[in-house]
C-alpha positions in Angstrom: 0.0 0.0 0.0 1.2 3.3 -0.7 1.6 6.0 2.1 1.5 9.3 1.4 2.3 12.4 4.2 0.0 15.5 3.1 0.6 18.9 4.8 -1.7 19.5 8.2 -4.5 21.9 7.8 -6.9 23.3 10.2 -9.4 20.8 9.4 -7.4 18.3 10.5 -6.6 19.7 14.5 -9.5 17.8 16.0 -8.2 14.6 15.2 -5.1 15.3 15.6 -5.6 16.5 19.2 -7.2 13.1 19.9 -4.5 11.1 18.5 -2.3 13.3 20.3 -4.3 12.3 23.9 -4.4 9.0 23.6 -3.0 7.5 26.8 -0.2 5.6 24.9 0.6 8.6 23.0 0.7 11.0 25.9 3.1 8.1 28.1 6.0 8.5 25.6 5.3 12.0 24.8 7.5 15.1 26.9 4.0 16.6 27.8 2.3 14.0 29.3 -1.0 15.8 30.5 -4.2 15.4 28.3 -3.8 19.0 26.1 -7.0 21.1 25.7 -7.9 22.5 22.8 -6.8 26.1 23.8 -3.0 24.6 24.3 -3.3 22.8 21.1 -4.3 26.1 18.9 -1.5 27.9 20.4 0.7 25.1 19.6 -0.6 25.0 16.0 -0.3 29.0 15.9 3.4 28.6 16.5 3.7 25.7 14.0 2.4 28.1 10.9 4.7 31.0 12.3 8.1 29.1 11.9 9.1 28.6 8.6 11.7 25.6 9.8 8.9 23.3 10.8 6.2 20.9 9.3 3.6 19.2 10.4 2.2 16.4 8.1 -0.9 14.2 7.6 0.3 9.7 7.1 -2.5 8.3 5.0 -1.9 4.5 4.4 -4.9 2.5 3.0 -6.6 5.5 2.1 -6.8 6.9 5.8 -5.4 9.2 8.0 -3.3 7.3 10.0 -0.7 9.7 12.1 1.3 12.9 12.4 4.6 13.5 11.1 6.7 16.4 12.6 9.6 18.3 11.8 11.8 21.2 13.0 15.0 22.8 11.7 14.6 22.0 8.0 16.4 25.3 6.9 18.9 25.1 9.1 22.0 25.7 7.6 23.4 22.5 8.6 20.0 20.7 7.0 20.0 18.8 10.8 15.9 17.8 10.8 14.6 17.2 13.9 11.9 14.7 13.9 8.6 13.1 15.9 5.2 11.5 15.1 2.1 9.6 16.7 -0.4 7.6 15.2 -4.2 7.0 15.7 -3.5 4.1 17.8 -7.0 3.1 18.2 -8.4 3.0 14.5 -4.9 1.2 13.6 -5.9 -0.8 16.4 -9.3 -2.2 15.8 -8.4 -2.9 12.0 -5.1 -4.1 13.4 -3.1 -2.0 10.8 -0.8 -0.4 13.2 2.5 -2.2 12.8 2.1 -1.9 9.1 0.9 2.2 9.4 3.8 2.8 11.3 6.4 1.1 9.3 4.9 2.9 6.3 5.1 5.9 8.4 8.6 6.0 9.3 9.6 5.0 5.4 7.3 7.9 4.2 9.3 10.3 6.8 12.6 9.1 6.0 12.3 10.1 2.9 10.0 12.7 3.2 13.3 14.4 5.3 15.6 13.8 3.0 14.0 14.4 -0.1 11.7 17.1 0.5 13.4 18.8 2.9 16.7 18.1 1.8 18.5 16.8 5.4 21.9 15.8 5.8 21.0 14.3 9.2 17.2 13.3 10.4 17.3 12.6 14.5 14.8 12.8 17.0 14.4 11.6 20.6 12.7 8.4 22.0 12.0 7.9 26.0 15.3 4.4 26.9 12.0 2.6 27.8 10.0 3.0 24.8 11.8 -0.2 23.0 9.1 -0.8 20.3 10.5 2.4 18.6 13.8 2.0 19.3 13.9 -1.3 17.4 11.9 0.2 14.5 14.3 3.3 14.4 16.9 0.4 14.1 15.1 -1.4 11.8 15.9 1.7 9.6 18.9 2.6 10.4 19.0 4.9 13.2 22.0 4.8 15.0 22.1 5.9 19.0 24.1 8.9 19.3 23.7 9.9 22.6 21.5 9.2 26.3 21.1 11.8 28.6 17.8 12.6 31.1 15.0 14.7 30.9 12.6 15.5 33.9 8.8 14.9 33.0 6.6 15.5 35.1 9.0 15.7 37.9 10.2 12.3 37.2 13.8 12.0 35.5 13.3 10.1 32.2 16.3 8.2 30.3 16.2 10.2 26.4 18.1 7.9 23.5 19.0 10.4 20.7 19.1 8.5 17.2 20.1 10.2 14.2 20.8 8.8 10.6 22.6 10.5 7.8 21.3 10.8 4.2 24.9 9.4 3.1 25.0 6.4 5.6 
């Protein structure tokens, strides 16, 4: 099936704030609490100010699927910041998501380096979130550093992995 990512509109904010809530989205997210749709807008506001970031619609089988993200695409060094989430439930219940989200991260990948023209595409993931560290490895991220993060007033282990467009 083919994927395609599709820029985000303002149609498209509801459902992205309910992806965005889901309880296994917000538990390996860096804002944890369920966002209203006040904190959402202003988050979206920002988004269409700041030329260096995108924020992306995955369609696989013909449905909206998840969000892409990106920051620092005109960056002088082309070093894309990445991050996405999916709509865990639909992908659920037609028990598409391991499929979606390979798609998804293929469609990014190159999305990043095509598109946006990265040398480098990195992003974060939570040291206990192993499902997408093994998929980031899958596609060859490579761990580039560890440090901590405090969420929530609770230190969290962060695994930085970053792959180059000539790796």
């Amino acid at each position: 099936m083919t994927a395609v990512l599709r820029p985000a509109t303002d149609d498209d904010l509801p459902t992205m704030l309910r992806w965005r809530n889901h309880p296994q989205v917000r538990a390996v997210s860096n804002t944890r609490h369920e966002i209203d749709p006040a904190e959402h807008a202003a988050w979206w506001k920002g988004v269409c100010a700041d030329p260096d970031r995108r924020v992306l619609i995955h369609r696989y089988a013909d449905r909206d699927t998840g969000v892409v993200t990106f920051g620092g695409s005109t960056t002088p060094d082309r070093a894309v910041v990445w991050g996405f989430y999916l709509d865990v439930d639909g992908l659920d219940q037609r028990r598409e998501l391991l499929r979606a989200w390979m798609s998804l991260e293929e469609a990014a990948i190159a999305y990043a380096f095509t598109e946006l023209g990265a040398h480098t595409l990195g992003g974060e993931t939570f040291a206990d979130n192993k499902p997408v560290l093994a998929l980031h490895r899958r596609f060859g991220f490579h761990v580039v550093r560890r440090y901590e993060r405090t969420v929530d007033g609770t230190p969290h282990q962060v695994v930085w992995t970053q792959m180059s467009r000539d790796a």
